[in-house]
LODOLO-415743 format. One line per 2 residues: for each residue y, z negated, x negated of C-alpha. Coordinates in Angstrom, 2 decimals, decimal comma. Example, Ala and Ser with C-alpha at 12.3 -4.5 7.8 and 13.67 -1.06 7.14 Angstrom:
BEGIN
-4,50 -7,80 -12,30 | -1,06 -7,14 -13,67
This chain:
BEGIN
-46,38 -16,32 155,31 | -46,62 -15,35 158,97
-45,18 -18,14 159,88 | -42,03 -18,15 157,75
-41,20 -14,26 158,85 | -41,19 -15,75 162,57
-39,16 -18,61 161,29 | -36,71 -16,51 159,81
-36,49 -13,97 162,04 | -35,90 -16,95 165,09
-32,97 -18,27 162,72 | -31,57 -15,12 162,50
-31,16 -14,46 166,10 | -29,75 -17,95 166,88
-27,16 -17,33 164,05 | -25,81 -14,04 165,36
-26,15 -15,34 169,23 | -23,34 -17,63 168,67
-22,17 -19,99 171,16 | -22,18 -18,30 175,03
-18,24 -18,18 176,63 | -17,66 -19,49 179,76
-17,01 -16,76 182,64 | -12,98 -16,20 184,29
-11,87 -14,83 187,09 | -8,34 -13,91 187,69
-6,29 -12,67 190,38 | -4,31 -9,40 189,95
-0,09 -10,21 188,66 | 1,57 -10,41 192,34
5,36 -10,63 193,36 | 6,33 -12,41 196,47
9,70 -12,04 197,59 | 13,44 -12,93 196,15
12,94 -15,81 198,22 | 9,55 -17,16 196,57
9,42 -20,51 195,15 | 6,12 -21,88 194,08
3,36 -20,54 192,75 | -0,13 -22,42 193,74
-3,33 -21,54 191,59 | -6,23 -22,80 193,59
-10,34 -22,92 193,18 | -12,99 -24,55 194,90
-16,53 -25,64 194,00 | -18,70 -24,31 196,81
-21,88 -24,51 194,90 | -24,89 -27,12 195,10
-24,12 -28,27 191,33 | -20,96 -29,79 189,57
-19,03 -27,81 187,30 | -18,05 -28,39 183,38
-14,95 -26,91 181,92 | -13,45 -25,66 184,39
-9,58 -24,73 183,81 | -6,68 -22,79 185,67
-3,87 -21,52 184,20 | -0,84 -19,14 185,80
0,85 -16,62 183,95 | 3,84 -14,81 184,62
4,43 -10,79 184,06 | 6,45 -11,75 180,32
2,83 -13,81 179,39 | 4,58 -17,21 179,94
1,63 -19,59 180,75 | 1,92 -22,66 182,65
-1,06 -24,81 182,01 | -4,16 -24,67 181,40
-5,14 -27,33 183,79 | -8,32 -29,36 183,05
-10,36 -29,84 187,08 | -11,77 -32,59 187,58
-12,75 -35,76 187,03 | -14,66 -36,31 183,14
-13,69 -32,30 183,33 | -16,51 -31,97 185,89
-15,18 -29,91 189,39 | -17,82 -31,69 191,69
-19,53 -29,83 194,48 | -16,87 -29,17 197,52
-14,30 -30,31 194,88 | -10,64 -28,37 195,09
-7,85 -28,16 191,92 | -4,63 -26,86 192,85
-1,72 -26,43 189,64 | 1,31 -25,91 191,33
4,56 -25,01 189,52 | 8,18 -23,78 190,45
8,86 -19,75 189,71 | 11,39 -17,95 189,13
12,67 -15,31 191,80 | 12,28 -11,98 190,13
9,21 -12,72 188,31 | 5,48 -11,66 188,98
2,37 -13,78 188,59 | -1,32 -13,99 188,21
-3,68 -16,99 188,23 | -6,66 -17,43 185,80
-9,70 -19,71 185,96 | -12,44 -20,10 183,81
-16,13 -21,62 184,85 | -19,22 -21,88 183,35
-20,43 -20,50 186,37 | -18,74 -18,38 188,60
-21,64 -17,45 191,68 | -20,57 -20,05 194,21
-16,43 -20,45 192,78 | -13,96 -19,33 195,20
-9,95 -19,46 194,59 | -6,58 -17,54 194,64
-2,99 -17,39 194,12 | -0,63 -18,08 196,77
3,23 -17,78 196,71 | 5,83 -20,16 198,98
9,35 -20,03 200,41 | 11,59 -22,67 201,66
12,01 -22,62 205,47 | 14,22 -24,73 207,76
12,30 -26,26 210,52 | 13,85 -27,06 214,26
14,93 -30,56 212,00 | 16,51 -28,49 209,64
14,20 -30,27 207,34 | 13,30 -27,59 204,11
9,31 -27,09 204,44 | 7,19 -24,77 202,15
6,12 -21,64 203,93 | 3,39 -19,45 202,35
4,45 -15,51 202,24 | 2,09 -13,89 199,96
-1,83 -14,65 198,48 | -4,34 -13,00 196,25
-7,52 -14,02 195,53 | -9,45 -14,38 192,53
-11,62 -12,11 191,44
Protein backbone atom coordinates (compact mmCIF):
# COMPACT_ATOMS: atom_id res chain seq x y z
CA UNK A 1 0.00 0.00 0.00
CA UNK A 2 3.09 2.04 0.81
CA UNK A 3 4.26 1.60 -2.20
CA UNK A 4 1.34 2.70 -4.37
CA UNK A 5 0.93 6.16 -2.17
CA UNK A 6 4.72 6.83 -3.30
CA UNK A 7 3.75 5.79 -6.74
CA UNK A 8 1.02 8.05 -6.92
CA UNK A 9 2.23 10.76 -5.28
CA UNK A 10 5.66 10.58 -7.87
CA UNK A 11 2.98 10.60 -10.83
CA UNK A 12 1.41 13.40 -9.53
CA UNK A 13 4.33 15.64 -9.39
CA UNK A 14 5.60 14.67 -12.88
CA UNK A 15 2.04 15.51 -14.21
CA UNK A 16 1.84 19.02 -12.80
CA UNK A 17 5.82 19.66 -13.55
CA UNK A 18 5.08 19.78 -17.13
CA UNK A 19 7.64 20.12 -19.68
CA UNK A 20 10.64 22.85 -18.52
CA UNK A 21 10.79 26.16 -21.19
CA UNK A 22 13.81 27.06 -22.57
CA UNK A 23 15.41 30.44 -21.11
CA UNK A 24 15.45 34.10 -23.52
CA UNK A 25 17.22 36.89 -23.35
CA UNK A 26 16.37 40.01 -25.15
CA UNK A 27 17.78 43.28 -25.72
CA UNK A 28 15.81 46.42 -24.74
CA UNK A 29 13.54 48.08 -28.25
CA UNK A 30 16.38 50.61 -29.59
CA UNK A 31 16.16 53.35 -32.40
CA UNK A 32 19.17 54.19 -34.40
CA UNK A 33 18.99 57.08 -36.48
CA UNK A 34 16.77 58.31 -39.70
CA UNK A 35 19.63 57.06 -41.46
CA UNK A 36 19.62 53.31 -40.04
CA UNK A 37 19.36 50.50 -42.34
CA UNK A 38 19.85 47.05 -41.01
CA UNK A 39 19.13 45.54 -38.12
CA UNK A 40 21.69 42.54 -37.06
CA UNK A 41 20.52 40.10 -34.17
CA UNK A 42 23.61 38.30 -33.08
CA UNK A 43 24.59 35.40 -30.31
CA UNK A 44 27.46 33.41 -29.66
CA UNK A 45 28.09 30.05 -27.97
CA UNK A 46 30.93 30.71 -25.54
CA UNK A 47 30.28 27.71 -23.45
CA UNK A 48 32.18 24.21 -23.23
CA UNK A 49 28.87 22.35 -24.54
CA UNK A 50 26.72 22.66 -27.81
CA UNK A 51 23.48 24.18 -27.70
CA UNK A 52 19.80 22.75 -28.75
CA UNK A 53 17.06 25.05 -29.82
CA UNK A 54 18.45 27.87 -30.00
CA UNK A 55 16.42 30.70 -32.01
CA UNK A 56 16.60 34.60 -32.66
CA UNK A 57 14.01 36.57 -33.68
CA UNK A 58 13.80 40.72 -34.10
CA UNK A 59 10.85 42.60 -33.44
CA UNK A 60 9.98 45.96 -34.23
CA UNK A 61 8.11 48.63 -31.74
CA UNK A 62 4.37 47.71 -33.78
CA UNK A 63 5.29 43.68 -32.74
CA UNK A 64 6.23 42.90 -36.41
CA UNK A 65 8.58 39.84 -36.07
CA UNK A 66 11.11 38.91 -38.50
CA UNK A 67 12.11 35.36 -37.97
CA UNK A 68 12.50 33.19 -35.71
CA UNK A 69 15.75 31.91 -36.97
CA UNK A 70 16.69 28.26 -36.20
CA UNK A 71 21.11 28.38 -35.18
CA UNK A 72 22.81 25.95 -36.19
CA UNK A 73 23.56 23.09 -37.78
CA UNK A 74 20.82 19.83 -36.79
CA UNK A 75 19.51 23.07 -34.59
CA UNK A 76 22.62 22.56 -32.43
CA UNK A 77 24.75 26.23 -31.91
CA UNK A 78 28.18 24.41 -31.38
CA UNK A 79 30.71 25.68 -28.90
CA UNK A 80 32.40 29.12 -30.31
CA UNK A 81 29.54 28.92 -32.89
CA UNK A 82 28.00 32.60 -34.04
CA UNK A 83 24.19 33.15 -35.79
CA UNK A 84 23.62 36.45 -37.11
CA UNK A 85 19.67 37.21 -38.77
CA UNK A 86 20.07 40.22 -40.53
CA UNK A 87 17.15 42.10 -42.12
CA UNK A 88 16.47 45.60 -43.77
CA UNK A 89 14.41 48.27 -41.34
CA UNK A 90 12.55 50.79 -41.79
CA UNK A 91 13.78 54.43 -40.83
CA UNK A 92 11.44 55.56 -38.14
CA UNK A 93 10.98 52.33 -36.51
CA UNK A 94 12.47 50.89 -33.16
CA UNK A 95 13.73 47.37 -32.52
CA UNK A 96 14.62 44.70 -30.09
CA UNK A 97 16.27 41.30 -30.61
CA UNK A 98 15.15 38.05 -28.82
CA UNK A 99 16.93 34.72 -28.35
CA UNK A 100 15.98 31.78 -26.70
CA UNK A 101 18.54 28.89 -25.24
CA UNK A 102 18.24 26.10 -23.25
CA UNK A 103 20.95 27.48 -21.46
CA UNK A 104 21.81 30.88 -21.14
CA UNK A 105 25.24 30.93 -18.50
CA UNK A 106 27.94 31.07 -21.15
CA UNK A 107 25.45 32.87 -24.29
CA UNK A 108 26.51 36.21 -25.24
CA UNK A 109 24.72 38.45 -28.11
CA UNK A 110 23.14 41.85 -29.08
CA UNK A 111 21.48 44.03 -31.45
CA UNK A 112 23.32 46.26 -33.63
CA UNK A 113 21.94 48.91 -36.10
CA UNK A 114 23.86 50.06 -39.64
CA UNK A 115 23.99 53.03 -42.01
CA UNK A 116 25.17 53.35 -45.49
CA UNK A 117 28.46 55.30 -45.79
CA UNK A 118 30.43 56.37 -48.88
CA UNK A 119 33.98 55.37 -48.68
CA UNK A 120 37.09 57.48 -50.38
CA UNK A 121 35.73 54.98 -53.62
CA UNK A 122 32.50 56.29 -53.20
CA UNK A 123 31.67 52.69 -52.84
CA UNK A 124 28.27 52.40 -50.24
CA UNK A 125 29.69 50.29 -47.12
CA UNK A 126 27.62 49.40 -43.95
CA UNK A 127 28.66 51.45 -40.97
CA UNK A 128 27.46 50.40 -37.48
CA UNK A 129 25.88 53.52 -35.39
CA UNK A 130 24.10 52.04 -32.55
CA UNK A 131 24.23 48.39 -30.35
CA UNK A 132 22.54 46.86 -27.40
CA UNK A 133 23.21 43.85 -25.90
CA UNK A 134 21.22 41.08 -24.79
CA UNK A 135 20.27 40.65 -21.63
Amino acid sequence: MRTLIVAMACAGVLALSGVSQAAQIASPTIYGTFDQVLAECSVVNGGPTPLASVTIKIVSEFGETIGPMNCGSNKTLGVGEFCSLRTLIDNSTAYSCVATAAALANFRGGLSFHKHVQDNLGILVLHPIRFAPLR
